[in-house]
CHARMM-style PDB file with segment names, atoms N, HN, CA, C and O in Angstrom:
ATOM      1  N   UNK     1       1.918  19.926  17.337  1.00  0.00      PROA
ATOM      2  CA  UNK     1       2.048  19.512  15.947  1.00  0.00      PROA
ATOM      3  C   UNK     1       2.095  17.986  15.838  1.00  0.00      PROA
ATOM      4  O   UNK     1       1.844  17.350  14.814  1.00  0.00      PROA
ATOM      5  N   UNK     2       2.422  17.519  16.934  1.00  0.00      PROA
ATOM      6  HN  UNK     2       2.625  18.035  17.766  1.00  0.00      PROA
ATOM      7  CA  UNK     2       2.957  15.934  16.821  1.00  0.00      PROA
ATOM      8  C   UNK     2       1.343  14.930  17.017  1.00  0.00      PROA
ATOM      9  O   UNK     2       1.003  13.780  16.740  1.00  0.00      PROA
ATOM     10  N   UNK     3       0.867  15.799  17.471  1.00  0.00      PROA
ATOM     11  HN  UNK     3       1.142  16.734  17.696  1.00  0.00      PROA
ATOM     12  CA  UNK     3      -0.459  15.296  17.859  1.00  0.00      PROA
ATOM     13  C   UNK     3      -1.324  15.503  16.799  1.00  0.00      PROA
ATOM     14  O   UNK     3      -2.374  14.861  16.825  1.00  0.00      PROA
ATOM     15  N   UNK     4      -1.094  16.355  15.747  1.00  0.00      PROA
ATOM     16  HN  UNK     4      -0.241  16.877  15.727  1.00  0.00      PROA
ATOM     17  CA  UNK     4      -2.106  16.135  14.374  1.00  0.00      PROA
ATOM     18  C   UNK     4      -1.600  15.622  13.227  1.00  0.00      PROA
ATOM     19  O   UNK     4      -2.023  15.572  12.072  1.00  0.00      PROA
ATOM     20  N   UNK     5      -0.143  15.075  14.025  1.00  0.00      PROA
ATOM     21  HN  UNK     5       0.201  15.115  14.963  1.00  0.00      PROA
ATOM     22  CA  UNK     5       0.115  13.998  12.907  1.00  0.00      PROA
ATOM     23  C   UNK     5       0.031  12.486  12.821  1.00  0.00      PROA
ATOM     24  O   UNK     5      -0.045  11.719  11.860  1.00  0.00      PROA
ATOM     25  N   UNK     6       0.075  12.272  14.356  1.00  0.00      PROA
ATOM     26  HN  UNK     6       0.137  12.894  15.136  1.00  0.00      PROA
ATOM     27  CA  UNK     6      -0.597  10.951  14.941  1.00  0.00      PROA
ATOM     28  C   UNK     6      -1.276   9.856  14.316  1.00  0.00      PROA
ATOM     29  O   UNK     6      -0.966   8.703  14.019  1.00  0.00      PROA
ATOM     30  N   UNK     7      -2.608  10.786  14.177  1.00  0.00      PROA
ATOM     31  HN  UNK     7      -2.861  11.723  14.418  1.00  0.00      PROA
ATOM     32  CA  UNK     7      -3.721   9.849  13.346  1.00  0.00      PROA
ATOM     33  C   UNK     7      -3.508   9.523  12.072  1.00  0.00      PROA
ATOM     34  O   UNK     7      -3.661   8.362  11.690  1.00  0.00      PROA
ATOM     35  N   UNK     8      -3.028  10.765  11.046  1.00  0.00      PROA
ATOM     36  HN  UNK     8      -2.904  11.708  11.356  1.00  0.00      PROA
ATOM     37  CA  UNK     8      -2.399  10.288   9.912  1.00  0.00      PROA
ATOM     38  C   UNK     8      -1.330   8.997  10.044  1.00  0.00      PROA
ATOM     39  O   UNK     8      -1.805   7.862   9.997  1.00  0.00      PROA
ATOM     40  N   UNK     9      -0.084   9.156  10.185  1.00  0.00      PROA
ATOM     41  HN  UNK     9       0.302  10.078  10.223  1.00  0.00      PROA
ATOM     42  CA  UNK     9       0.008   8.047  10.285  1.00  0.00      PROA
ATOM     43  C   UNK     9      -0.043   6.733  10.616  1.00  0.00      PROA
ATOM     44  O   UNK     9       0.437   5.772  10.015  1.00  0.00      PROA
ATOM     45  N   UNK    10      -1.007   6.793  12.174  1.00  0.00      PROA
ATOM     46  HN  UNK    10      -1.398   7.573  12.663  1.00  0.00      PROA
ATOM     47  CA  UNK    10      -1.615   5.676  12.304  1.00  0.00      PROA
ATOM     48  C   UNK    10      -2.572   5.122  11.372  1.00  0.00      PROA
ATOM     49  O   UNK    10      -2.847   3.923  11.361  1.00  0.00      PROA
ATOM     50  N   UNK    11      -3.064   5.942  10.619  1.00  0.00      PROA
ATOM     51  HN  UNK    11      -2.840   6.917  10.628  1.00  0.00      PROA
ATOM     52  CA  UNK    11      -3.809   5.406   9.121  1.00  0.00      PROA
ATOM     53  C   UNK    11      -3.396   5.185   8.104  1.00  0.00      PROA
ATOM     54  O   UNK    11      -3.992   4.576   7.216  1.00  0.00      PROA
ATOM     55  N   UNK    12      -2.213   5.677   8.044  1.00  0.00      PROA
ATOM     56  HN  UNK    12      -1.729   6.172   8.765  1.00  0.00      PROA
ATOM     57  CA  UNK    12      -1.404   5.120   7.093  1.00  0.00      PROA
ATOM     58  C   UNK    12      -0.592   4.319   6.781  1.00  0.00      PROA
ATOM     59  O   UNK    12      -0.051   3.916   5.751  1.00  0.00      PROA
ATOM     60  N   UNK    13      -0.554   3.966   8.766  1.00  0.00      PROA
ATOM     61  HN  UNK    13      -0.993   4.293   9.603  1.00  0.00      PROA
ATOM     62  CA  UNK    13      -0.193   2.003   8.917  1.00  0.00      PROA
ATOM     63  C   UNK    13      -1.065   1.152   8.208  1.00  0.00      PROA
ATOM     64  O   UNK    13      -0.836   0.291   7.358  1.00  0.00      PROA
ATOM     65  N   UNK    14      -2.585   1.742   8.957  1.00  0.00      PROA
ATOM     66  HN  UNK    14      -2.771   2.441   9.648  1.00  0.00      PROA
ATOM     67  CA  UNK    14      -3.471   1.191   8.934  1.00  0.00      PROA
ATOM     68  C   UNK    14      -3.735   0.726   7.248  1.00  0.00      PROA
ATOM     69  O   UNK    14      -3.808  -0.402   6.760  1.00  0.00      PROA
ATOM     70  N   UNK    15      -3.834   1.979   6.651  1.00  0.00      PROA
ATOM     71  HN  UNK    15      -3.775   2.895   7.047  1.00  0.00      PROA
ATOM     72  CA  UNK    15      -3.594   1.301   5.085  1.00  0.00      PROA
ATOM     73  C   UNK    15      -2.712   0.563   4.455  1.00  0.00      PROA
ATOM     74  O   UNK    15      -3.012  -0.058   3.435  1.00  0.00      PROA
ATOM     75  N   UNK    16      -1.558   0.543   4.970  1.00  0.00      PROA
ATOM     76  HN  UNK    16      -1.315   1.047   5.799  1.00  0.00      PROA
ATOM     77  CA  UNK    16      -0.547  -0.102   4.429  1.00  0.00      PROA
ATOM     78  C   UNK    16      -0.668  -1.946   4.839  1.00  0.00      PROA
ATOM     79  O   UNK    16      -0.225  -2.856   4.139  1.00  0.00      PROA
ATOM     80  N   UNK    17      -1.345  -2.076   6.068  1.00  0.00      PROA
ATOM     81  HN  UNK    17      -1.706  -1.337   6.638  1.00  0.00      PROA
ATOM     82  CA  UNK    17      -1.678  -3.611   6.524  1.00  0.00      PROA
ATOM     83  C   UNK    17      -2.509  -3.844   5.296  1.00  0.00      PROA
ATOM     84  O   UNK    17      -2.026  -4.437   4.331  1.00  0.00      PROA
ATOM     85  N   UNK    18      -3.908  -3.338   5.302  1.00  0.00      PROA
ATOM     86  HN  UNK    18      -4.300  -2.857   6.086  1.00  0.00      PROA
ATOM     87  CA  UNK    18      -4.997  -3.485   4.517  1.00  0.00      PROA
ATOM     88  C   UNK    18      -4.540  -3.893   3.243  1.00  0.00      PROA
ATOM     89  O   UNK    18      -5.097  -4.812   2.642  1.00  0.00      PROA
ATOM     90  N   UNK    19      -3.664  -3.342   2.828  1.00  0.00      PROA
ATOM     91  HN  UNK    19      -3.212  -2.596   3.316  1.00  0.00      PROA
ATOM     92  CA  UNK    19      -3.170  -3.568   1.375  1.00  0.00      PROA
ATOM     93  C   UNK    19      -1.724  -5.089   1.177  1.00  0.00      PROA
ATOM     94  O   UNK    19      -1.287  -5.738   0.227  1.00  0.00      PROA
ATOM     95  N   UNK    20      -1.570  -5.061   2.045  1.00  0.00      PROA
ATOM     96  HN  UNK    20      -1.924  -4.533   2.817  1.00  0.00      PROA
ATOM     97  CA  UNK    20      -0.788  -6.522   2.398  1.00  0.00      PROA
ATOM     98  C   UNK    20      -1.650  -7.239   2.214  1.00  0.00      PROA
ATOM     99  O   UNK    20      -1.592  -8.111   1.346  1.00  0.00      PROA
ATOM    100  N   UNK    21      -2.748  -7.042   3.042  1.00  0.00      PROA
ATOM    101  HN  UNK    21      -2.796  -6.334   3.747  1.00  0.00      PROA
ATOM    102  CA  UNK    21      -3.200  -8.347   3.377  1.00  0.00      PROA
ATOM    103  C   UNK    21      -4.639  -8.639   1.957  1.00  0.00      PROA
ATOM    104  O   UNK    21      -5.370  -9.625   1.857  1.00  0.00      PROA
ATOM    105  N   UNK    22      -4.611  -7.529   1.165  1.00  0.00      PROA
ATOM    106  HN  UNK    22      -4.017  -6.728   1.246  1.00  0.00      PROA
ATOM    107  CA  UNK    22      -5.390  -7.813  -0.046  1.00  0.00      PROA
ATOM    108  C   UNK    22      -4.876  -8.277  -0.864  1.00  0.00      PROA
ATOM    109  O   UNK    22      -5.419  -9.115  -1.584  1.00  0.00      PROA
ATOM    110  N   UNK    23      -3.482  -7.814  -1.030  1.00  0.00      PROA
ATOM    111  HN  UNK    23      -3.042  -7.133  -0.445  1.00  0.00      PROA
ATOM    112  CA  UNK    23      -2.544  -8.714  -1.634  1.00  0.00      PROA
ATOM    113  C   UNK    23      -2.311  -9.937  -1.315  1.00  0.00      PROA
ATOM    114  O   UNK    23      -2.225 -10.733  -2.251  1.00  0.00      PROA
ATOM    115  N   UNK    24      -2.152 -10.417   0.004  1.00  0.00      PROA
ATOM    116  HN  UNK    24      -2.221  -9.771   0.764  1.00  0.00      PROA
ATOM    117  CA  UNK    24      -1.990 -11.797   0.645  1.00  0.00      PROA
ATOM    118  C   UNK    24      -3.277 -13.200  -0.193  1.00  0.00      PROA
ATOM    119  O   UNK    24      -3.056 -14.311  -0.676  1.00  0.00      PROA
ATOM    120  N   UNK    25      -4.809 -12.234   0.031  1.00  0.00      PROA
ATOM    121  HN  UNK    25      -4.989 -11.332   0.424  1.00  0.00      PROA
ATOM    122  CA  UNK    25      -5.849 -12.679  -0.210  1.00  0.00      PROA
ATOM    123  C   UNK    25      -6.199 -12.558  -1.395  1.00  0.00      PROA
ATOM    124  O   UNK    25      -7.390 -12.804  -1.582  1.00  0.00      PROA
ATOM    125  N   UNK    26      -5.515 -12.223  -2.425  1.00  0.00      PROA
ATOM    126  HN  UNK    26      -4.547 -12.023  -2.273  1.00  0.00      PROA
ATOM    127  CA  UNK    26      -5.615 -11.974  -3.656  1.00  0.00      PROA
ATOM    128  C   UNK    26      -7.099 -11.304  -4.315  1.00  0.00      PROA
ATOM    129  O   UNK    26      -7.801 -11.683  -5.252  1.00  0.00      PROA
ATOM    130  N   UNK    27      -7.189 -10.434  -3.608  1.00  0.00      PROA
ATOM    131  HN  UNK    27      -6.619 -10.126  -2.846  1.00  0.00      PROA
ATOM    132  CA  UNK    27      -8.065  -9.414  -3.958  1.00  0.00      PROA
ATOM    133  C   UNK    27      -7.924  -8.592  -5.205  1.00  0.00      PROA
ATOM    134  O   UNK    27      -6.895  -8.174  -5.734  1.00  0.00      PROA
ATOM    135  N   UNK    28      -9.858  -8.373  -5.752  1.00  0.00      PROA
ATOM    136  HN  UNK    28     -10.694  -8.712  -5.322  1.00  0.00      PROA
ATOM    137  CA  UNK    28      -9.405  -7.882  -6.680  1.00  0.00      PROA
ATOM    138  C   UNK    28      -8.685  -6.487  -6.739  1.00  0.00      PROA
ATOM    139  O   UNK    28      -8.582  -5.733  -5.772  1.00  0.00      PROA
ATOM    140  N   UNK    29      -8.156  -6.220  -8.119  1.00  0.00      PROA
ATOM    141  HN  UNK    29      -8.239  -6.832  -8.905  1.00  0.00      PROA
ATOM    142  CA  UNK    29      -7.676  -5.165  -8.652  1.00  0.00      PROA
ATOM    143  C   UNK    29      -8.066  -3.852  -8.016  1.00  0.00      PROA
ATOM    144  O   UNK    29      -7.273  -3.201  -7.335  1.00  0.00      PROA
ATOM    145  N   UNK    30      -9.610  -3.392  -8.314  1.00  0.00      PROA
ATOM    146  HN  UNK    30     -10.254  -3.921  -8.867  1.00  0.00      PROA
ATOM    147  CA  UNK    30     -10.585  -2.138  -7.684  1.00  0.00      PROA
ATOM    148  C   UNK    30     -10.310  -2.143  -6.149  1.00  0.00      PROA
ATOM    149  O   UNK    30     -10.277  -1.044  -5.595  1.00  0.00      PROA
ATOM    150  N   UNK    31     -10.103  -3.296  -5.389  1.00  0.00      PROA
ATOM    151  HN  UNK    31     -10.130  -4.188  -5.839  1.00  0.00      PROA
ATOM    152  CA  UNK    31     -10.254  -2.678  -4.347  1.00  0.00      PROA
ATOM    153  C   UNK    31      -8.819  -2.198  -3.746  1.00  0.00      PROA
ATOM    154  O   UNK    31      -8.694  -1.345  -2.868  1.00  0.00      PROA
ATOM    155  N   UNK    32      -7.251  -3.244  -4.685  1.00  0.00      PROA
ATOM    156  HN  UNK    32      -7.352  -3.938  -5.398  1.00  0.00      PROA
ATOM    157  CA  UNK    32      -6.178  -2.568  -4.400  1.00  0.00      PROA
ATOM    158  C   UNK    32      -5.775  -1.118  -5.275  1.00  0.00      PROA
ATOM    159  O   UNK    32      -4.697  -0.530  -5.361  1.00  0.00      PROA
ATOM    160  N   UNK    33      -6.626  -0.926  -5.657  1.00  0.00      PROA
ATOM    161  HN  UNK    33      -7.501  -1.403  -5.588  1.00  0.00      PROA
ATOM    162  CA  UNK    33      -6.483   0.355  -6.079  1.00  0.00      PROA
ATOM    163  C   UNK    33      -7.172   1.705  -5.191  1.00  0.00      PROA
ATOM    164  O   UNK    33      -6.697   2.781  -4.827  1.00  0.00      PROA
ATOM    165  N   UNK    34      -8.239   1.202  -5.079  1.00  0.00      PROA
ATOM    166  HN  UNK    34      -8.624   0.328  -5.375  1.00  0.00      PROA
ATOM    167  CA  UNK    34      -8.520   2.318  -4.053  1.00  0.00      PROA
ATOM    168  C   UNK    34      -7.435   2.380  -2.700  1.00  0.00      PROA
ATOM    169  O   UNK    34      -6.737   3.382  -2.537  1.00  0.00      PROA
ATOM    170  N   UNK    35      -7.392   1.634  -2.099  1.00  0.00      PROA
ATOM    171  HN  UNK    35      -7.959   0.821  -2.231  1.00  0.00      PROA
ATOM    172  CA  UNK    35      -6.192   1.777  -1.299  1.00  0.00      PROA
ATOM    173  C   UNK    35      -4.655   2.318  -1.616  1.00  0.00      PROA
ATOM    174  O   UNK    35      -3.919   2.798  -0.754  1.00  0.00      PROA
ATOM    175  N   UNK    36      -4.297   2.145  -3.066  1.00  0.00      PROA
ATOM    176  HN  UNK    36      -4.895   1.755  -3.766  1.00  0.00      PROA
ATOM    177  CA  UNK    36      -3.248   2.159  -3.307  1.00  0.00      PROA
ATOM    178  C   UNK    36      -3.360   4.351  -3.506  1.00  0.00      PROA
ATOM    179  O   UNK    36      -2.536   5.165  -3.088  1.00  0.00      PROA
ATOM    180  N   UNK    37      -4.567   4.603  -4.207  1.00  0.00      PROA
ATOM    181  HN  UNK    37      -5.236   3.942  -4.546  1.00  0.00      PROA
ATOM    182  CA  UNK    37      -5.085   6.115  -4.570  1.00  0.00      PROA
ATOM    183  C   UNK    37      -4.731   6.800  -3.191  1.00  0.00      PROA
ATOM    184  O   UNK    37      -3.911   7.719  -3.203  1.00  0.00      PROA
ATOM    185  N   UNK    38      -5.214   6.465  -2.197  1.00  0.00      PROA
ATOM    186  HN  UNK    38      -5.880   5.719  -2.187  1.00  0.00      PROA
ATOM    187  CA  UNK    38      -5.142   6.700  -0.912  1.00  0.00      PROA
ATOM    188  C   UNK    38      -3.943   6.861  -0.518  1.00  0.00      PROA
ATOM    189  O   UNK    38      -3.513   7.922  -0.067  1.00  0.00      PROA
ATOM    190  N   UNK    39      -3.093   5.502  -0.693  1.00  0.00      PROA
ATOM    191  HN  UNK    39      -3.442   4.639  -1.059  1.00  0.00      PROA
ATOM    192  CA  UNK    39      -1.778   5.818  -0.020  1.00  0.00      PROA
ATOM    193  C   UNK    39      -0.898   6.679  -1.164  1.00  0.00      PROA
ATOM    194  O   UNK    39       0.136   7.206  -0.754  1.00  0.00      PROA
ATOM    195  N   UNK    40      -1.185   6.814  -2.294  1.00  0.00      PROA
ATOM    196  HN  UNK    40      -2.025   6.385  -2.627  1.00  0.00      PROA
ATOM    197  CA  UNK    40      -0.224   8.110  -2.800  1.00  0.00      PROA
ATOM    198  C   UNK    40      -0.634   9.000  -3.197  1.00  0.00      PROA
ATOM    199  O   UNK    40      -0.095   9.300  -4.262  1.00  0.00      PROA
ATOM    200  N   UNK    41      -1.662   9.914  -2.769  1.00  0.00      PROA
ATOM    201  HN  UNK    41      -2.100   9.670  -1.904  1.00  0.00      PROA
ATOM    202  CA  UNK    41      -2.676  10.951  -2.531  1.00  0.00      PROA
ATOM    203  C   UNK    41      -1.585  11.398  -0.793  1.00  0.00      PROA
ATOM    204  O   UNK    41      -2.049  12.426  -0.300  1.00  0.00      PROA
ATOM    205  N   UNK    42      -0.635  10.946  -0.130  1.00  0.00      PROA
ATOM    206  HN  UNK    42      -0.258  10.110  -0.531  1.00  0.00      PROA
ATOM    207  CA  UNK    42      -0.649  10.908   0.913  1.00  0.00      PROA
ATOM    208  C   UNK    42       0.675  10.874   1.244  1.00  0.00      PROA
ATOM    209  O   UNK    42       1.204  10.934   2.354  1.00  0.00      PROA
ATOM    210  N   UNK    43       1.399  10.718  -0.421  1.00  0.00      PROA
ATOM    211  HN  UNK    43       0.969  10.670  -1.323  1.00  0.00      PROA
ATOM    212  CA  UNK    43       2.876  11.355  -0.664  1.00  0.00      PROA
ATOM    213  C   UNK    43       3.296   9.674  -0.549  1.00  0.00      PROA
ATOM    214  O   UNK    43       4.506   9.647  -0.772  1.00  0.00      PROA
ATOM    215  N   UNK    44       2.859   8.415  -0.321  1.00  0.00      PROA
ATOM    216  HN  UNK    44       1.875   8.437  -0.140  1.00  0.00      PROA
ATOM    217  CA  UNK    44       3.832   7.442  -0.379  1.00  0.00      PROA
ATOM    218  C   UNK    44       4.474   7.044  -1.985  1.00  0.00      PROA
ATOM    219  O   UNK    44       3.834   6.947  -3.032  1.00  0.00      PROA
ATOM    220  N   UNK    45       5.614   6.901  -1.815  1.00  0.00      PROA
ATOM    221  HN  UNK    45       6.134   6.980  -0.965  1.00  0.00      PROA
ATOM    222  CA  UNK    45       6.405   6.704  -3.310  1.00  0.00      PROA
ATOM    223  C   UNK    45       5.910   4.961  -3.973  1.00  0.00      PROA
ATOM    224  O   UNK    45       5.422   3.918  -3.536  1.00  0.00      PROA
ATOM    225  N   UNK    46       6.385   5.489  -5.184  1.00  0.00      PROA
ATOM    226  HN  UNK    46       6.781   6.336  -5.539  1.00  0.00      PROA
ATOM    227  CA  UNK    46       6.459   3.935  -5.502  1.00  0.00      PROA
ATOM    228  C   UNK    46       6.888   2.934  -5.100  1.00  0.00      PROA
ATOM    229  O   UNK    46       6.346   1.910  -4.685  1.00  0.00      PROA
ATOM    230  N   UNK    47       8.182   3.312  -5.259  1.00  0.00      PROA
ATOM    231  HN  UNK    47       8.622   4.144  -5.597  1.00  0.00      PROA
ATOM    232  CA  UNK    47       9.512   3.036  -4.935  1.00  0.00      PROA
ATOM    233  C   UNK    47       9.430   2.207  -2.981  1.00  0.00      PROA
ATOM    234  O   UNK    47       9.769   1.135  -2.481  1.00  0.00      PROA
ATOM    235  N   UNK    48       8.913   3.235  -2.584  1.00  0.00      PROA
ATOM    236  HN  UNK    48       8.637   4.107  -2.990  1.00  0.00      PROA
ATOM    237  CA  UNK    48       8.645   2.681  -0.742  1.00  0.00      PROA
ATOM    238  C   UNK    48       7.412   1.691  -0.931  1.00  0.00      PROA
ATOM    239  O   UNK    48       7.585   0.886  -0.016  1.00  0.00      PROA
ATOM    240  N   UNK    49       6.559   1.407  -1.439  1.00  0.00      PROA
ATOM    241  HN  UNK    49       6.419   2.061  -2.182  1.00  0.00      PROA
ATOM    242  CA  UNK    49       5.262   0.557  -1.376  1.00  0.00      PROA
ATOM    243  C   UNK    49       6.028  -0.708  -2.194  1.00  0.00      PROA
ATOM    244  O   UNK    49       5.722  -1.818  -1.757  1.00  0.00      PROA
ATOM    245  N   UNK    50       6.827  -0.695  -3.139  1.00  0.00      PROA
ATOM    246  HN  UNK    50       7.076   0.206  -3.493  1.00  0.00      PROA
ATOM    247  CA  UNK    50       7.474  -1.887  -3.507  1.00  0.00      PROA
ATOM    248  C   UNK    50       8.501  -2.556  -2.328  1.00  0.00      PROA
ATOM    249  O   UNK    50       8.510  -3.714  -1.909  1.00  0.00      PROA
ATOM    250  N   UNK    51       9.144  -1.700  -2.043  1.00  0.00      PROA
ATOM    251  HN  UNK    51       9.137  -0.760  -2.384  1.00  0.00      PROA
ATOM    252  CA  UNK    51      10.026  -2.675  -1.240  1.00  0.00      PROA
ATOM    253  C   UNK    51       9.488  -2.993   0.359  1.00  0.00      PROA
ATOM    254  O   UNK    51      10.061  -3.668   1.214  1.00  0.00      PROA
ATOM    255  N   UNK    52       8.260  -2.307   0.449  1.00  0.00      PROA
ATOM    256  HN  UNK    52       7.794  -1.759  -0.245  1.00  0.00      PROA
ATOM    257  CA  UNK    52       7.602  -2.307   1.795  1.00  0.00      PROA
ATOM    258  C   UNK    52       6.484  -3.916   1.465  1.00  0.00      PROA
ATOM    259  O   UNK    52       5.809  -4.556   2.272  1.00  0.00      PROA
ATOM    260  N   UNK    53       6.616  -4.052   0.515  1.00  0.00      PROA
ATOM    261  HN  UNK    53       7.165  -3.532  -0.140  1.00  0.00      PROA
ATOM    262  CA  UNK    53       5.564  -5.206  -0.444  1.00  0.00      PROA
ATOM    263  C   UNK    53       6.094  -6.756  -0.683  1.00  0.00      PROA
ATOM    264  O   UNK    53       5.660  -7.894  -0.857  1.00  0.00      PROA
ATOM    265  N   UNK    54       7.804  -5.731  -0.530  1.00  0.00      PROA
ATOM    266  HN  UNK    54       8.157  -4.806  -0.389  1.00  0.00      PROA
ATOM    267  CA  UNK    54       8.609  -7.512  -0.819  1.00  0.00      PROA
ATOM    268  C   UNK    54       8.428  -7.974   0.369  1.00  0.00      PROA
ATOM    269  O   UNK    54       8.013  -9.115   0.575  1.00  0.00      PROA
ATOM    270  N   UNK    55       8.796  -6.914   1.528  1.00  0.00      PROA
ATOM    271  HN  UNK    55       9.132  -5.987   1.361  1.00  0.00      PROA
ATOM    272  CA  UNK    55       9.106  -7.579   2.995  1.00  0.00      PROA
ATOM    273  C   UNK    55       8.115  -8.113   3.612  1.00  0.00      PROA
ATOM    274  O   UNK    55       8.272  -8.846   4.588  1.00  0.00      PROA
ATOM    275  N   UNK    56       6.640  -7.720   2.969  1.00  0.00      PROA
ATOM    276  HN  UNK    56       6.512  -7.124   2.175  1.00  0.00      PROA
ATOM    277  CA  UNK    56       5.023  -7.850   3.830  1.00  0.00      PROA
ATOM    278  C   UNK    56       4.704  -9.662   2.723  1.00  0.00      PROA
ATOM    279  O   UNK    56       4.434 -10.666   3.382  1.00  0.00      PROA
ATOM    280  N   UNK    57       4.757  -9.726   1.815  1.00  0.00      PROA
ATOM    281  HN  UNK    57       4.977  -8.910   1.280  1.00  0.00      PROA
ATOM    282  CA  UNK    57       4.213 -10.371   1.156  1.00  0.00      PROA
ATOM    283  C   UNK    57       4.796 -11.245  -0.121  1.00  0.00      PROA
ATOM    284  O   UNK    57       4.081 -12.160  -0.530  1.00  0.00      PROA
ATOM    285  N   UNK    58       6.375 -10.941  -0.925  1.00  0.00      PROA
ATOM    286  HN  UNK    58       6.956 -10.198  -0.593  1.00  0.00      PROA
ATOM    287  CA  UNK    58       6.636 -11.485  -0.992  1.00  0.00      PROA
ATOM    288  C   UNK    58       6.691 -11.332  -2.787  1.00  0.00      PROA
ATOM    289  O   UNK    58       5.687 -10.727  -3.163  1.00  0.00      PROA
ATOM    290  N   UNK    59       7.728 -11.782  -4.100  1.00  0.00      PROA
ATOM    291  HN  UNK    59       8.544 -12.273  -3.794  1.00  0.00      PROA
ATOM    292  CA  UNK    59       8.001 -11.403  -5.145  1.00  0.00      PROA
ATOM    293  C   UNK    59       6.249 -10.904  -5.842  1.00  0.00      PROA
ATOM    294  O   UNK    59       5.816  -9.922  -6.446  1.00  0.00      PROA
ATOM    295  N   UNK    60       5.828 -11.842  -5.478  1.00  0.00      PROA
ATOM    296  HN  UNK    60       6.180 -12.639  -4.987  1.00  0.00      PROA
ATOM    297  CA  UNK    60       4.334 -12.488  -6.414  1.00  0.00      PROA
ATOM    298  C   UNK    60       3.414 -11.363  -6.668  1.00  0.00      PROA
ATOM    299  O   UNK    60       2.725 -11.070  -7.645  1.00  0.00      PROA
ATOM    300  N   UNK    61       3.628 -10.713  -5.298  1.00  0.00      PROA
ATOM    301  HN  UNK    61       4.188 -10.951  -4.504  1.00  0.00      PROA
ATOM    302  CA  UNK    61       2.330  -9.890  -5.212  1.00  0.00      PROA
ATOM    303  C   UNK    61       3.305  -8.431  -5.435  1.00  0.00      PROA
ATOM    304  O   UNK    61       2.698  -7.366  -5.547  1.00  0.00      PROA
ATOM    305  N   UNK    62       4.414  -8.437  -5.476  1.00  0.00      PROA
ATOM    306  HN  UNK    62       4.908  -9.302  -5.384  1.00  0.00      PROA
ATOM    307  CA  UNK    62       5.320  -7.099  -5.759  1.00  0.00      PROA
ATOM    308  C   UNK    62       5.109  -6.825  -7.368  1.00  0.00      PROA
ATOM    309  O   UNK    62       4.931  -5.680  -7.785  1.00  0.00      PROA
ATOM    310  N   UNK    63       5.148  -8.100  -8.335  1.00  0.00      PROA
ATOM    311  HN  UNK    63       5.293  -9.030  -7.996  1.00  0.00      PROA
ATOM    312  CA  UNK    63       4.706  -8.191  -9.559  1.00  0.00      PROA
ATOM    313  C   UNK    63       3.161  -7.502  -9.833  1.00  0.00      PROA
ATOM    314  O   UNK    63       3.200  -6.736 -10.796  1.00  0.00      PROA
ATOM    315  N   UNK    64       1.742  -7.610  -9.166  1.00  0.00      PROA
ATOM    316  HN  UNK    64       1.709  -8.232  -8.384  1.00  0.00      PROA
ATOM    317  CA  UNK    64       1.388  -7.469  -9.652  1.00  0.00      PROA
ATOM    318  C   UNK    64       0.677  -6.004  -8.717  1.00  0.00      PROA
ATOM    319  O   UNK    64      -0.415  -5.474  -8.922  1.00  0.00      PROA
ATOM    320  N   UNK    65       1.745  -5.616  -7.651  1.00  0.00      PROA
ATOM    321  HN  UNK    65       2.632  -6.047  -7.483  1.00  0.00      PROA
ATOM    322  CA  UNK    65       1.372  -3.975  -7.326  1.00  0.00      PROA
ATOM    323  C   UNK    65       2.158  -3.114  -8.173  1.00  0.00      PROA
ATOM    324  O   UNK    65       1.871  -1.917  -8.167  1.00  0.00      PROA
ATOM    325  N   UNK    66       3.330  -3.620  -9.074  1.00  0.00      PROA
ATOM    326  HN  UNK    66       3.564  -4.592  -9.079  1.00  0.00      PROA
ATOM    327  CA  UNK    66       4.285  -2.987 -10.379  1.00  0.00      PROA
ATOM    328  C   UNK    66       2.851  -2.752 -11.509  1.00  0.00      PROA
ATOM    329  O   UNK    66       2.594  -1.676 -12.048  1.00  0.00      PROA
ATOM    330  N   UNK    67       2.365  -3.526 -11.616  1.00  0.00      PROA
ATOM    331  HN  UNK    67       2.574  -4.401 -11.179  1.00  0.00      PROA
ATOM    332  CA  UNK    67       1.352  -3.061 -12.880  1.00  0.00      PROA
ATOM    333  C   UNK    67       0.189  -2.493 -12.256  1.00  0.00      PROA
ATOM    334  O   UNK    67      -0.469  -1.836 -13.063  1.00  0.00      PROA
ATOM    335  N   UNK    68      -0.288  -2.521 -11.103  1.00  0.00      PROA
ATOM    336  HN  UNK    68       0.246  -3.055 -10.448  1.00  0.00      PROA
ATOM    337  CA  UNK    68      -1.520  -1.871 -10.609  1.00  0.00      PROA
ATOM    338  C   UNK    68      -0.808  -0.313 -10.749  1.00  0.00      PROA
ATOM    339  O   UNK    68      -1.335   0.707 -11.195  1.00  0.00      PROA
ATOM    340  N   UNK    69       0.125  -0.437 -10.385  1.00  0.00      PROA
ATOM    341  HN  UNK    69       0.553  -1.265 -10.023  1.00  0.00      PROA
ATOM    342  CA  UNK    69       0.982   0.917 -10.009  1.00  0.00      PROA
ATOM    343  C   UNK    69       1.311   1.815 -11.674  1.00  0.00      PROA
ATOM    344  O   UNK    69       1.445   3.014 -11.916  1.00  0.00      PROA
ATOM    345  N   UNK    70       1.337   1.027 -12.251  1.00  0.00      PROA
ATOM    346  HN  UNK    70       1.228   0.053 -12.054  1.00  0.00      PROA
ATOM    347  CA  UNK    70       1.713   1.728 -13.688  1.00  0.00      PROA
ATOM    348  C   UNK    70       2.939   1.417 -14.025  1.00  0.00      PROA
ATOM    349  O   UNK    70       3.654   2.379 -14.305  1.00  0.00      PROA
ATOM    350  N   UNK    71       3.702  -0.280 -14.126  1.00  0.00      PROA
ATOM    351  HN  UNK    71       3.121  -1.062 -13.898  1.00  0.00      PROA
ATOM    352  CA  UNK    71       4.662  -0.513 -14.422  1.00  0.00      PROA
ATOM    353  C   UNK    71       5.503  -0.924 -13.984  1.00  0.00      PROA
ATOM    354  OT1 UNK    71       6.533  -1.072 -14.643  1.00  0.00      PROA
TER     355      UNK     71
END
């Protein structure tokens, strides 16, 4: 069982960098959204991608994954 969960979450590191670092690079909107569809299609909370957002990147970009996010 541990072994078909592996890859999932190694991709769901993997998404979670990707989305730092679009945030970092101030990427547009569409493409943090597709990533963002992805990671909560995949059960991640709001709530965990915000405070996982302060620690990666910092108030600025926590502001504007609150409104990508719906608020």
């Amino acid at each position: 069982m541990a072994d078909e969960t592996l890859p999932k979450t190694l991709w769901s590191e993997t998404q979670l960098d990707i989305l730092f670092d679009a945030l970092k690079h101030r990427r547009p909107d569409y493409q943090l959204l597709e990533i963002l569809v992805d990671l909560r299609s995949r059960g991640f909370r709001r709530r965990y991608l915000l405070r996982k957002a302060e620690q990666q990147v910092g108030s600025e970009a926590v502001t504007r994954l609150k409104r990508l996010l719906g608020g």
